[in-house]
PALOKE-372580 format. One line per 3 residues: number of its first residue (from 1); their letters; for each residue x negated, y negated, z of C-alpha. Coordinates in steps of 0.02 Angstrom, whole numbers, plus 50000, padded with zeros to 5 digits. Layout:
BEGIN
NUM	a	X/Y/Z; ...
REM end
This chain:
BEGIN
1	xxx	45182/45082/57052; 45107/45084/56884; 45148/45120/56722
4	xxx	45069/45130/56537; 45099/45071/56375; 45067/45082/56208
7	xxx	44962/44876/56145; 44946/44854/55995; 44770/44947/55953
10	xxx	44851/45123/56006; 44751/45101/56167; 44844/45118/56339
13	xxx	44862/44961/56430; 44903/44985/56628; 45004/44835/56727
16	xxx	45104/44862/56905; 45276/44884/56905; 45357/44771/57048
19	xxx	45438/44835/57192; 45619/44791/57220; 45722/44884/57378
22	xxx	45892/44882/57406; 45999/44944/57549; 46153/45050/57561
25	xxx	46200/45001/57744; 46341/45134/57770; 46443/45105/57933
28	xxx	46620/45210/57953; 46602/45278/57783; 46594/45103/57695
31	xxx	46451/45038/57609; 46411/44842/57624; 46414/44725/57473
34	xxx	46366/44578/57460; 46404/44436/57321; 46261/44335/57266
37	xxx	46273/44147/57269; 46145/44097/57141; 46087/44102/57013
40	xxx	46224/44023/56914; 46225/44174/56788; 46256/44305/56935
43	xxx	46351/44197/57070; 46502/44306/57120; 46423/44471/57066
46	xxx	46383/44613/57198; 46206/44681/57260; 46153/44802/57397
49	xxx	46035/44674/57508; 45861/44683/57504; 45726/44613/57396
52	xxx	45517/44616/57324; 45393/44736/57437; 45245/44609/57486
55	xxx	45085/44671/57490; 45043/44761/57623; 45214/44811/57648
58	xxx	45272/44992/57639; 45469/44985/57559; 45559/45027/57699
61	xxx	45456/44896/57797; 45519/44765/57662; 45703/44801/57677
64	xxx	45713/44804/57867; 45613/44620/57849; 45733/44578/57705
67	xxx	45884/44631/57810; 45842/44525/57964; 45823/44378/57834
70	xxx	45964/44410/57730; 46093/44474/57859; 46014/44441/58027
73	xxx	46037/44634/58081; 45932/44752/58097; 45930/44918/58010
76	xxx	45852/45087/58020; 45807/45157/57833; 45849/45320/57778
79	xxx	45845/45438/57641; 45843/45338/57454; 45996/45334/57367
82	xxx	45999/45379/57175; 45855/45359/57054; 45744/45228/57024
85	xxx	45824/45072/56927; 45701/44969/56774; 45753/44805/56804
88	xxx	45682/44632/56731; 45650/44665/56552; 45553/44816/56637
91	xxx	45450/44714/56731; 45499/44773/56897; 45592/44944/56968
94	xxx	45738/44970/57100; 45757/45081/57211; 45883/45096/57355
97	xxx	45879/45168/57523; 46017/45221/57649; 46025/45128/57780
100	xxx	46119/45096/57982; 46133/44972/58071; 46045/44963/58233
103	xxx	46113/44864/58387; 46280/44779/58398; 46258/44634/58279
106	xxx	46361/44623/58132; 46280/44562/57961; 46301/44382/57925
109	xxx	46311/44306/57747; 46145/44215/57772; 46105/44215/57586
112	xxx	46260/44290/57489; 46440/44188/57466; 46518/44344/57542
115	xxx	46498/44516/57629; 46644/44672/57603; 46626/44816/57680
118	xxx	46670/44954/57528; 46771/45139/57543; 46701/45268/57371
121	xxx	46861/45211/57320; 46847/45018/57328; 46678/45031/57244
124	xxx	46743/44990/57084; 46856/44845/57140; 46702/44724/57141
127	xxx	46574/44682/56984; 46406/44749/57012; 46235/44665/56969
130	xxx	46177/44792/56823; 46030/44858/56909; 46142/44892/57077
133	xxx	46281/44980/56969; 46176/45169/56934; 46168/45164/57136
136	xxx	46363/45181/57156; 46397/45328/57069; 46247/45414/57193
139	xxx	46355/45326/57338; 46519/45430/57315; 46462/45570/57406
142	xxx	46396/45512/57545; 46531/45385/57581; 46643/45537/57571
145	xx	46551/45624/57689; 46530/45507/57807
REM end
């Protein structure tokens, strides 16, 4: 993804925007959290997994790798979930995908302190990273209707 910008001559200067996905892995009308364990200034707060798109990678390609890393399950990637997030001092861009699980494994805590599985109502009852929080709202509905 790219994007423009004013420098300092009036001139558009063009740099690439960096990739992060996330997933919403919705089971039994629940979405899964999970609390990050470092770094220090956002251990304890709550993310959707996932993580960068390598090169090469298309996103949903990165999140089912990230998910297998992350939670040692694997996923099948759906529809995205809410609009696209600036993140990083707008270095970089979210954007989240539903997700199911695939198989009978159940995601493991591989990278995070702890994993909660989350009703539309419980949504609120944990502190979101800032960039995951514009997702809930988007999440409501389909929890609701799942």
């Amino acid at each position: 993804m790219q994007t423009e910008r004013a420098s300092g001559g009036g001139q558009a200067a063009r740099r690439d925007l960096k990739v992060v996905v996330g997933a919403a892995i919705i089971r039994d009308g629940r979405v899964l959290a999970c609390a990050r364990s470092a770094p220090p200034e956002v251990a304890g707060m709550w993310e959707f997994p996932g993580g960068k798109v390598e090169p090469g990678e298309s996103e949903p390609e990165a999140l089912v790798r990230e998910c297998v890393e992350e939670l040692a399950v694997d996923v099948e990637i759906g529809e995205r979930v809410g609009r696209d997030v600036r993140m990083a001092h707008g270095r970089s861009v979210l954007k989240v995908y539903a997700a199911q699980l695939l198989g009978d494994a159940q995601p493991q805590p591989l990278e995070h302190s702890a994993l909660r599985w989350l009703s539309a109502g419980e949504l609120d009852s944990v502190t979101w990273l800032p960039a995951d929080a514009p997702i809930v709202a988007a999440l409501r509905p389909l929890l609701a209707a799942d």
